[in-house]
C-alpha positions as CSV (number, residue, x, y, z in Angstrom):
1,X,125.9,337.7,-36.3
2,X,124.8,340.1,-38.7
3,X,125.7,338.6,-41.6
4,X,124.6,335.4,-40.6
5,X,120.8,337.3,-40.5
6,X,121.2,338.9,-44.0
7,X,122.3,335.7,-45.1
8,X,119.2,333.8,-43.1
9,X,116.6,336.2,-44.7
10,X,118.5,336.0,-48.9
11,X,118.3,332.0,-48.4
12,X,114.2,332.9,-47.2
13,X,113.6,334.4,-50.1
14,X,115.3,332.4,-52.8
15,X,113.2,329.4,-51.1
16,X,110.5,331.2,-51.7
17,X,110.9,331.5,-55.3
18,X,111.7,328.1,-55.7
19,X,109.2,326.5,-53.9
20,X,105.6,326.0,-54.9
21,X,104.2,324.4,-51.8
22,X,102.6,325.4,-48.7
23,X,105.7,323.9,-46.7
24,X,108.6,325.6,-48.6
25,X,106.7,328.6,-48.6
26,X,106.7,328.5,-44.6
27,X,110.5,327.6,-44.6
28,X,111.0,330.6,-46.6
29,X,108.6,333.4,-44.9
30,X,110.3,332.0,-41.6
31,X,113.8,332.4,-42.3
32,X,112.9,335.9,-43.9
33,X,111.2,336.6,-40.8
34,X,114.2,335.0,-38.7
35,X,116.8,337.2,-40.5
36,X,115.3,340.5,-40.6
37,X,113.9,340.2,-36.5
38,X,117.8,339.4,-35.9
39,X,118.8,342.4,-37.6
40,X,116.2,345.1,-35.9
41,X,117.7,343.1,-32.8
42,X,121.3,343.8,-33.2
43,X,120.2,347.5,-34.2
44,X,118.8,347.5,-30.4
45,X,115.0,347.6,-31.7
46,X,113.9,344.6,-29.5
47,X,110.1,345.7,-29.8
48,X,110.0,346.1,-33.3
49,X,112.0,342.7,-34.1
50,X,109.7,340.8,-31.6
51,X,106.4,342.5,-33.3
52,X,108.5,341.1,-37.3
53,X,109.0,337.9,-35.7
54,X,105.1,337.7,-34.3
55,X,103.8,338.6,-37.8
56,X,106.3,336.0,-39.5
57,X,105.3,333.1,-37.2
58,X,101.7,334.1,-38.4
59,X,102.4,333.3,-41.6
60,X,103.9,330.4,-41.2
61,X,101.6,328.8,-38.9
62,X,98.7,330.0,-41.8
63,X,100.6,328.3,-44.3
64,X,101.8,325.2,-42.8
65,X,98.0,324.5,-41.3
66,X,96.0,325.1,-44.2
67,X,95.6,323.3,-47.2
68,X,98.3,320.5,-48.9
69,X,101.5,319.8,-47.2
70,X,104.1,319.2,-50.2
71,X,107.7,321.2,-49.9
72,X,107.4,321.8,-54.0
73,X,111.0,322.5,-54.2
74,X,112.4,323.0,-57.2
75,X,109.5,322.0,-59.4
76,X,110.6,321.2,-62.8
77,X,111.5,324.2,-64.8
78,X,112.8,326.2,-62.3
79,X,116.1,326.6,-63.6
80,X,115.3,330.1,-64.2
81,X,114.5,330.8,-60.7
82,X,117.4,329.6,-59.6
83,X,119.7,331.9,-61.6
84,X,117.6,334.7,-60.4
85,X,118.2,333.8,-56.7
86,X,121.9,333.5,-57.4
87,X,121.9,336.9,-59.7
88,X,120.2,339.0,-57.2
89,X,122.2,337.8,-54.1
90,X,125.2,338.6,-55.6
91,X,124.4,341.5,-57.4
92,X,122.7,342.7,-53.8
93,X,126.0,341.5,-51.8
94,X,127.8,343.9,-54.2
95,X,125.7,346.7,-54.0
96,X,125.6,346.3,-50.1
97,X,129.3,345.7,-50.1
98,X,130.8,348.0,-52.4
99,X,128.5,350.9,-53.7
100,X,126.9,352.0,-50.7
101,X,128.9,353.5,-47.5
102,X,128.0,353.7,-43.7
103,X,127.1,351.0,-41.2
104,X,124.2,348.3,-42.0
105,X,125.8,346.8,-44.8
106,X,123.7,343.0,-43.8
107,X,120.2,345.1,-43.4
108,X,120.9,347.0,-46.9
109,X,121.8,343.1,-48.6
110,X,118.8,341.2,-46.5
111,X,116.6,344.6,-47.8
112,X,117.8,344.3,-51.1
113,X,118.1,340.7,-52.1
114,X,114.4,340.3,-50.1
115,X,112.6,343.0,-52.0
116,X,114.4,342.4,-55.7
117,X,113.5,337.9,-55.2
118,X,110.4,338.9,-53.9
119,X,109.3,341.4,-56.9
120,X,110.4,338.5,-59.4
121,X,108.6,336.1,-57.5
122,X,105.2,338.5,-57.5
123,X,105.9,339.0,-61.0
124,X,106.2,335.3,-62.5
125,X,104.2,333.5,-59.9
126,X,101.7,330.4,-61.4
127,X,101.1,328.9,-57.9
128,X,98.0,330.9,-55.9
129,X,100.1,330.4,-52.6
130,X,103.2,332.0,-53.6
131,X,101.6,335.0,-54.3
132,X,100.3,335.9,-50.6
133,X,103.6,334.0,-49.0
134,X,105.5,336.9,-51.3
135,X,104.0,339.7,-50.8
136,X,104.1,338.8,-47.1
137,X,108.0,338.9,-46.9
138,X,107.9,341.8,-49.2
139,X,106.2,343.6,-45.6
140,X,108.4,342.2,-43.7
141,X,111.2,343.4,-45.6
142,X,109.8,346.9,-46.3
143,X,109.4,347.0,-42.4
144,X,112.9,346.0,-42.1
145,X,114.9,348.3,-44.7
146,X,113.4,351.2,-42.3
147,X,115.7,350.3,-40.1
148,X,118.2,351.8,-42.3
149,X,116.8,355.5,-41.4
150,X,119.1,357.5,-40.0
151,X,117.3,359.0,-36.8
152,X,115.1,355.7,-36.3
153,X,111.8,355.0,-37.6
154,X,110.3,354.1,-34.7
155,X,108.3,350.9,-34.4
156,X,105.5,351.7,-36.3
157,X,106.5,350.5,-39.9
158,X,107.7,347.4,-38.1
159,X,104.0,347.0,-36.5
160,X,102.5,347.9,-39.6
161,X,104.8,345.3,-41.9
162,X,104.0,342.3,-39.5
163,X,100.1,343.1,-39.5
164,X,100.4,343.3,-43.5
165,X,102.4,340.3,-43.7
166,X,100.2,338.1,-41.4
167,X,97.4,339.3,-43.1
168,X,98.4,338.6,-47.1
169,X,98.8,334.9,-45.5
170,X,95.3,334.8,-44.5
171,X,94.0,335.5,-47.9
172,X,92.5,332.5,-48.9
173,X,94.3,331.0,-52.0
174,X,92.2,329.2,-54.6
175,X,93.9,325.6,-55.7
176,X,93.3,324.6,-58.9
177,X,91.7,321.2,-59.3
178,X,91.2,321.0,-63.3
179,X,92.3,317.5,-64.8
């Protein structure tokens, strides 16, 4: 089950980076948001996974309501973006897998793969939308890599990651209309 959820937030993020509309972008923060609320559940933190999951469905009912509805999948020229999804799940399986010890091995992949897609997606971003929509799952998984503490973080970063990442989806994104 857990692996399925590490797996569920990695495929999140790489649709993130290769989407450029509003609905691939909510695919993407809600499987991010799926994984990562699975994983604080199967750590027995039901109130924080229910407080990720309320600030991911935030974000995707912001993005799926406002503005135009297009997937944007795989835009042309985004062969680059797909290596880099490939390249950071697997070098994130390995470093989950092989180079660290101790239980959590799905949260320390979802954490990894989230925050490394989601830094190149800040970073080379040309749509306005992606931008929020990234930094949004880079809350959520920020709020979920806590997890990883050993005595517990409590619930606070969780609370604190789900207000952050419904908020960046609020931000109102200018679309350009130049000919």
């Amino acid at each position: 089950m857990t692996e399925a959820a590490g797996f569920a937030a990695w495929v999140g993020a790489a649709v993130i980076v290769l989407a450029d509309g509003r609905r691939g972008l909510a695919a993407g923060i809600g499987l991010v948001a799926l994984g990562f609320t699975v994983l604080a559940w199967t750590g027995g933190l039901w109130p924080a996974g229910a407080i990720l999951l309320a600030g991911g469905a935030v974000s995707v009912f912001t993005l799926v309501r406002a503005g135009p509805q297009q997937w944007g999948l795989m835009p042309p020229a985004s062969t680059p973006r797909l290596i880099l999804a490939v390249v950071v799940g697997i070098l994130s399986l390995w470093v989950a897998a092989s180079v660290t010890t101790g239980p959590g091995a799905s949260l320390r992949f979802a954490s990894l793969a989230v925050l490394g897609l989601m830094a190149g997606r800040l970073l080379q971003s040309q749509s306005p939308t992606a931008v929020p929509t990234a930094a949004a799952a880079l809350a959520l998984a920020l709020a979920g890599a806590s997890g990883l503490a050993p005595n517990g973080a409590g619930w606070a970063p969780y609370f604190v990651g789900a207000v952050i990442a419904a908020g960046a989806s609020m931000i109102p994104a200018e679309e350009s209309r130049a000919a």
